[in-house]
NUZADREN-150650 format. One record per residue (C-alpha): x, y, z; residue in three letters. Coordinates in pm, whole numbers, plus 50000, padded with zeros to 5 digits. Layout:
N
XYZALA/...
***
This chain:
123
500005000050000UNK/501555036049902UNK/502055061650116UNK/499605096350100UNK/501375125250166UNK/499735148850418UNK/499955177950146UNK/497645157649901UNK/494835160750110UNK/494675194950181UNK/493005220349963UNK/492925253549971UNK/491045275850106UNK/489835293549757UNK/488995256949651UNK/486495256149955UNK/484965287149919UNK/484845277249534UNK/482455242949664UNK/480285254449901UNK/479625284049639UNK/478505255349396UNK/476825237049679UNK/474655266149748UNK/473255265349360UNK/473025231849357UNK/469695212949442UNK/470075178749667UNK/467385146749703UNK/468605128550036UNK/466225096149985UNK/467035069950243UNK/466415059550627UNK/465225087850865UNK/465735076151181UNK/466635090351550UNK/470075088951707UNK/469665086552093UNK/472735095852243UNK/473475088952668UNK/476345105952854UNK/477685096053167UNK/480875080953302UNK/481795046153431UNK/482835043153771UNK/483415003153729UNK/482254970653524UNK/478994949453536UNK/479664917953772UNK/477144903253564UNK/478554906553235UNK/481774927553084UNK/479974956753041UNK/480864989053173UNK/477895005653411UNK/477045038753294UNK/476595067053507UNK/473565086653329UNK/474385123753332UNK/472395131553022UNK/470545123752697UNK/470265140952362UNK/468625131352033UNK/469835140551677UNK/468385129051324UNK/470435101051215UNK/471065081250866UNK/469375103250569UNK/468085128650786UNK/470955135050942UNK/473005137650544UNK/469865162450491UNK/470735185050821UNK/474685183650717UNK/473915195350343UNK/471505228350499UNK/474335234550704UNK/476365238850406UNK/473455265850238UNK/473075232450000UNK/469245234149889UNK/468465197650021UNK/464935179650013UNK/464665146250210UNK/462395114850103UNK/461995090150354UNK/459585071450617UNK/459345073850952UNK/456925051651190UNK/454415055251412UNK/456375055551718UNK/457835077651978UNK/461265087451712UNK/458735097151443UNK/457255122251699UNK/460445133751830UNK/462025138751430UNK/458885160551334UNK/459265180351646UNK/462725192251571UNK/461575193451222UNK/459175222551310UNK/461535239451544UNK/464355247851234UNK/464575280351124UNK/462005286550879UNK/465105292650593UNK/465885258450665UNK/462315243550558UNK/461765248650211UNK/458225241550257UNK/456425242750541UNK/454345213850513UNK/457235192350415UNK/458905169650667UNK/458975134850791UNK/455495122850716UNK/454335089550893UNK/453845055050731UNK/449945044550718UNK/449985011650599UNK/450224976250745UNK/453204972250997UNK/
***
């Protein structure tokens, strides 16, 4: 396996101003899985006698769209005009993604009545 020189993977800053510039005209689909990332932070103090597992000291919890929906947030971050296409459930996650849906900045929704919309059909 060759070598990669640290210099070959930087580019300059022109060149990034020169993308995102691009990105920003662009249009994006994101079509894929919209789910929910659940994310706990503590610390461990000591392992499970039960099993090897540490034991987690809850401290707190936050939740952040994950798989397409997450590509989707990156992308608006970036001024990229994204639209996402995917399915969420009836459940608890699907609640909790629509929720932070409606609380972006209005800039970030290109339509209003876009957003996560809920499956209907047989489970």
């Amino acid at each position: 396996m060759s070598k990669v020189s640290r210099t070959s993977c930087v580019i300059s800053a022109r060149r990034v101003k020169t993308l995102l510039a691009a990105a920003a005209r662009s249009r994006v689909l994101v079509v894929g899985d919209v789910m929910l990332d659940h994310f706990i932070w503590g610390s461990v103090a000591r392992i499970s006698p039960e099993a090897p597992v540490p034991v987690v000291d809850f401290e707190q919890e936050n939740f952040m769209p994950g798989g397409a929906a997450n590509v989707a947030r990156n992308l608006t971050a970036l001024n990229a005009p994204t639209e996402l296409f995917g399915v969420v459930g009836l459940d608890l996650a699907a609640r909790q993604l629509k929720l932070g849906w409606q609380r972006r900045p209005r800039h970030q929704r290109q339509d209003p009545h876009c957003g996560p919309q809920t499956a209907s059909g047989p489970h």
